[in-house]
N, C-alpha and C positions, 0 to 999 in steps of 0.2 A: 196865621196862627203858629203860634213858635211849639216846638217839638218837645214833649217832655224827656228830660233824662230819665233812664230806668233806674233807681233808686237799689244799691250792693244793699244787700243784707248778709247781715255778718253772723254767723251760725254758731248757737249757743257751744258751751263748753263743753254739759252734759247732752247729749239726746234725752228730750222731754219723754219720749216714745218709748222708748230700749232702757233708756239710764245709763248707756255706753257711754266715753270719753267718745267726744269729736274732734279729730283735727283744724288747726287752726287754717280759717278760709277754706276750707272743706263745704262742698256747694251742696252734697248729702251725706247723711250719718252714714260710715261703711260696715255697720251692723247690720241693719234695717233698712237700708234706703230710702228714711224719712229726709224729706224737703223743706224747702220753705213752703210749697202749696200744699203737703200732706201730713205738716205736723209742727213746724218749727213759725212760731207765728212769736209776733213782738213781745206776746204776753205767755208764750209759752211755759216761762220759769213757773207764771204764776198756778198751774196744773202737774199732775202729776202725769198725766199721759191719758190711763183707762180709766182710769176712776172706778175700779173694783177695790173690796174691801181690803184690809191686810190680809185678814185670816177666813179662808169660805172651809164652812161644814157642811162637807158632800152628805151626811147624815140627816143634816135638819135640812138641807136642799131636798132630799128626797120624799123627805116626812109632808115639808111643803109642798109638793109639786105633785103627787103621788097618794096622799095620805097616810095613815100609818096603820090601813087593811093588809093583814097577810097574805101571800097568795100560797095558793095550794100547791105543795109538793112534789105534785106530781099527776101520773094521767090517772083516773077514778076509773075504778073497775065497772063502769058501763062502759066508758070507751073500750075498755081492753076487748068485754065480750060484744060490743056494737062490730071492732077491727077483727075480731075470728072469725065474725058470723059472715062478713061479706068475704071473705078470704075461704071460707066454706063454702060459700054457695057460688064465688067463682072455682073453684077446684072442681064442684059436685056439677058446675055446668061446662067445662073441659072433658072432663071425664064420661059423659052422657052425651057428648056431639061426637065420638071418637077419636078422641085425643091427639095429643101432641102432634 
């Protein structure tokens, strides 16, 4: 069975990955360190890399993901007197074992 040759591939001009300039016969992009097995593929040109949109609205992401319920401002004065009261009733049982 005769031995296959490994077949050079010749690495695009831009980084498909980054959009960096790549050196000519450059074995990986020196921005990213995309490959031939991690990004630079025969049809590379034909992708843009991520394939995220141009333009993201962290605003309608949030509306999406999240809803568009307000959340409350802040702690509700139950909590506040729920956090006195056990803050009282440790203090008032230090003080009644003989303290500190």
């Amino acid at each position: 069975m005769p031995a296959r040759k490994p077949t050079r591939f010749t690495a695009p001009a831009v980084c498909p990955v980054c959009g960096e300039d790549v050196p000519r016969n450059a074995l990986a992009c020196p921005e990213c360190g995309a490959d031939e097995r991690s990004g630079w593929r025969e049809n590379a040109q034909d992708y843009d890399g991520v394939g995220l949109p141009d333009e993201f609205d962290y605003d309608e992401f949030v509306r999406d993901e999240f809803g568009s319920r307000v959340k409350p401002k802040g702690i509700s004065l139950l909590w506040w007197l729920a956090a006195i009261a056990v803050i009282g009733a440790l203090v008032f049982g230090v003080v009644h074992r003989g303290g500190l």
